[in-house]
Structures are given as C-alpha cells and as structure tokens.
N, C-alpha and C positions, 0 to 999 in steps of 0.2 A: 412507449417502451422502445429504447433501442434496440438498432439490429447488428450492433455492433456486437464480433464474436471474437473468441481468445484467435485468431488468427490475422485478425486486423491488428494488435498486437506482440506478433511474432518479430518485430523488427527493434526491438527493445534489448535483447540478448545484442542482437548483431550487431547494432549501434552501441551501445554503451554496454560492453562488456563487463569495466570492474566498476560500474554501478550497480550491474545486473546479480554480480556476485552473492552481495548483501545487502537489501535494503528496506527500506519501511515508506509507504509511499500514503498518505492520508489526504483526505478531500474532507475540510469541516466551510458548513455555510453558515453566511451571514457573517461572519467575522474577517476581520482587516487581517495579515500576519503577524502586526503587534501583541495585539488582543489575544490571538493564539498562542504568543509567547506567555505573554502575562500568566493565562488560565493556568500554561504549563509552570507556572513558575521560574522562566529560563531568563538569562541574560543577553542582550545585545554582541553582536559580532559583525564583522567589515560583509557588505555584500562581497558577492560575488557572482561571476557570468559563466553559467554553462556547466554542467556534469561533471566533465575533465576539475576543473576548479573546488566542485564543492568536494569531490570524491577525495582531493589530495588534501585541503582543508580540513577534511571530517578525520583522518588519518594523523594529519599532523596535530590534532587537538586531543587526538585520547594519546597520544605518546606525551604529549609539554602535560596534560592533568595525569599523570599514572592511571588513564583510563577510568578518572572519576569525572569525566564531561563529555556528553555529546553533540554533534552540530545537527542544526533544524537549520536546513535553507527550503524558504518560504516566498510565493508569490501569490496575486490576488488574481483569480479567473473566473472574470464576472462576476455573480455574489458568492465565490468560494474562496478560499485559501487551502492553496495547493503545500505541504510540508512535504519533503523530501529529507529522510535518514539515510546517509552511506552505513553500511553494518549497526543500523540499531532498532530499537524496538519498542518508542515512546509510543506510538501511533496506536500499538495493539495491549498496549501493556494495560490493564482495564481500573483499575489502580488510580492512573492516572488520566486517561482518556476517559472513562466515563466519567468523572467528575467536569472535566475539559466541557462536557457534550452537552450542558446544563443548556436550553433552553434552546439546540439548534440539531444537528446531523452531522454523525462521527463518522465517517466512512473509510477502511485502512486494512492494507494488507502487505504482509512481510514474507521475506524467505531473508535463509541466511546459510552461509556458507557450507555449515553442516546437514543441510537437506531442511531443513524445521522451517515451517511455515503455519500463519496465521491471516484471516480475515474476519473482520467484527465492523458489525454494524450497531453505533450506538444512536437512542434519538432520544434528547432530552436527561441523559446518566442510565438511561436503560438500554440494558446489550439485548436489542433484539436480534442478534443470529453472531455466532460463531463459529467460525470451522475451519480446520485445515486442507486448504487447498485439493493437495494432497488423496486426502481422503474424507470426499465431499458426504459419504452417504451419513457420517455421524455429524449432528450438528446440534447446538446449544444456543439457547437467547428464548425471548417471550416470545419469539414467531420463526420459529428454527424452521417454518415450512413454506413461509409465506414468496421466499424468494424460487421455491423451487423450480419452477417452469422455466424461470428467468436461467437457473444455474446451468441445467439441462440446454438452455439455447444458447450460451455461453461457448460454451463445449469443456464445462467439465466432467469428469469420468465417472460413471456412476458403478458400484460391483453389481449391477443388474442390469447392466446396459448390453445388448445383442453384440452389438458391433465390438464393444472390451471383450466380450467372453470369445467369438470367433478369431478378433487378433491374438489373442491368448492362448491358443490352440494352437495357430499356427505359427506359437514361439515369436513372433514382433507385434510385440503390444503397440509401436509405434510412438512419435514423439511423447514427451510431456509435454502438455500446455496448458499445467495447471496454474503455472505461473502467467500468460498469457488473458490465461479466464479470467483471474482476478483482478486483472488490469479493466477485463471489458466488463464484468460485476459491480463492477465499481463507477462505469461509467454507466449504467444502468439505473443506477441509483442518485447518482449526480445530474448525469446530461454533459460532466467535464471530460472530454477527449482530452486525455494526454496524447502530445505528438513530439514527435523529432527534431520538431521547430520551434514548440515550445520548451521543449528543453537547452538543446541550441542554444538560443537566441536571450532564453531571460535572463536578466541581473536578478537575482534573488537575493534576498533582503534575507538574514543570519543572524540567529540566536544558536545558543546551547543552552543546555540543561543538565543538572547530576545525575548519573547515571545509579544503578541499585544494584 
C-alpha cells in the first residue's frame, strides 16, 4: 500500500495550470499506448513533448473537428500506459473504458472546468468503484467499499469526518484536495507516480478519438 497522500500531489495545479483546468488522467496495465488507442477505437496523431504542447494540441483539434475529435497523448510507465485528456472524458466515460478494461486494470479520474468530477476503477469491463471526488461518501461499482481505508488515507473528505465537521464550524473548511486525492488513489492502485518530470520531460505518442 502506498503512503502517498493528495498532498504529495498538490503541486499539479501549480505547475500546470491549464492542464489542471480540465482533464482526464487514466493509468490502464499491460498494454502499449497503441493497443490502448486501438481498444478505444482512435486514430494516430504527431507526438508531442510535454503539457504545454499536448494542452494547445488537444485545443486546436476540437476547434479544426467542430468538437467532433479528442486528443489521447499517451506514454508507457513500466507495464502501464499513462493517457492523458486536456478537457475530455474518454478515461471515465464507462461506455467506452469498460469495454477498453477487458482482460487488464482501468484506473481514471477527471474534473472539468465546471466543478464535475469523476473516478472509476474498472478490472477486466467491471466498474469496481465509482465516485465523485467531490463527494466521496456515495460510491458505485461491485466493491464500492473495498478502497475505503485507502480513500480515508488519501485525504479525501468524508461528511462524517471530525476534522470536516469542526473546520465547517469554524466557517474554513479549508483547501479542496479532492482533486490531489485522486491523483494519490490512483496511484494506490497502480504503484504509477505521476511526477513533474514525467510530465515535463516525455514525448508522448497521440491519438484521438470521436467524441459523443
């Protein structure tokens, strides 16, 4: 079990700002990012290096398709394949990612622009847990409780937790970092640390896909 908690990932906002805006951020194993594209059905697009890049990329590809295509930039971390969506929502969209999860580990969580957020864990096309970040205490899947400890040590917020009820009293509920949690939930469940460097630093290999 990691001991990695949403504050190990508080530096995700600060660094990459208008990625942080909108995104979809998926960890599937055993699979190359080709084979990822395939499952999805998407087509081939020019790599590209680093956030800055994929964020203007993903931008300029739904304005040239009237918003009927989005950009997957995709790399391989050890035996996973890291997908990265600027503003989209293949990762979580269950539709398409449970089917995607045949035979391996879907691991993916979103927020977007308008506060809406998602995390779903699928294994083999079954949604073992989903929930919005958000608001952890409702959750859906064949084992909506199995991660609980894990979420709890995360540091997502629970409506029964001492410490939300007292800041709540005292009018500063204090930051969100519910979006931080699901970075570390996710790497709970992988062992894949997303980092600064790995962002940075990779050429990611690009696909898109039609959007719905």
């Amino acid at each position: 079990m990691t001991t990695t908690t949403a504050a190990d990932y508080t530096w995700f906002e600060d660094r990459f700002p208008d990625l942080a805006e909108a995104y979809c951020f998926t960890l599937v194993r055993g699979l190359r990012p080709a084979e990822v594209l395939d499952r999805l059905g998407g087509r081939a697009e020019p790599a590209l290096t680093g956030p800055d890049a994929v964020v203007e990329a993903a931008f300029d590809l739904v304005r040239a398709s009237d918003g009927r295509r989005q950009l997957l930039a995709m790399t391989s971390v050890g035996a996973w394949t890291l997908l990265i969506e600027p503003n989209g929502c293949t990762g979580v969209t269950e539709d398409r990612a449970r089917p995607a999860s045949a035979g391996t580990r879907w691991v993916s969580h979103f927020v977007n622009i308008n506060g809406l957020d998602a995390f779903l864990w699928a294994e083999d096309t079954v949604r073992r847990l989903w929930f919005e970040p958000g608001f952890p205490d409702e959750r859906w899947g064949t084992t909506p409780d199995e991660l609980l400890d894990a979420m709890h040590g995360v540091g997502f917020r629970f409506g029964d937790d001492e410490e939300a009820d007292e800041a709540e009293e005292a009018d500063d509920p204090g930051p969100d970092l519910s979006a931080p949690a699901a970075f570390a939930l996710a790497e709970h469940l992988t062992g894949v640390a997303v980092t600064p460097e790995l962002l940075e630093r990779t050429t990611f290999a690009c696909g898109s896909v039609g959007t719905r």
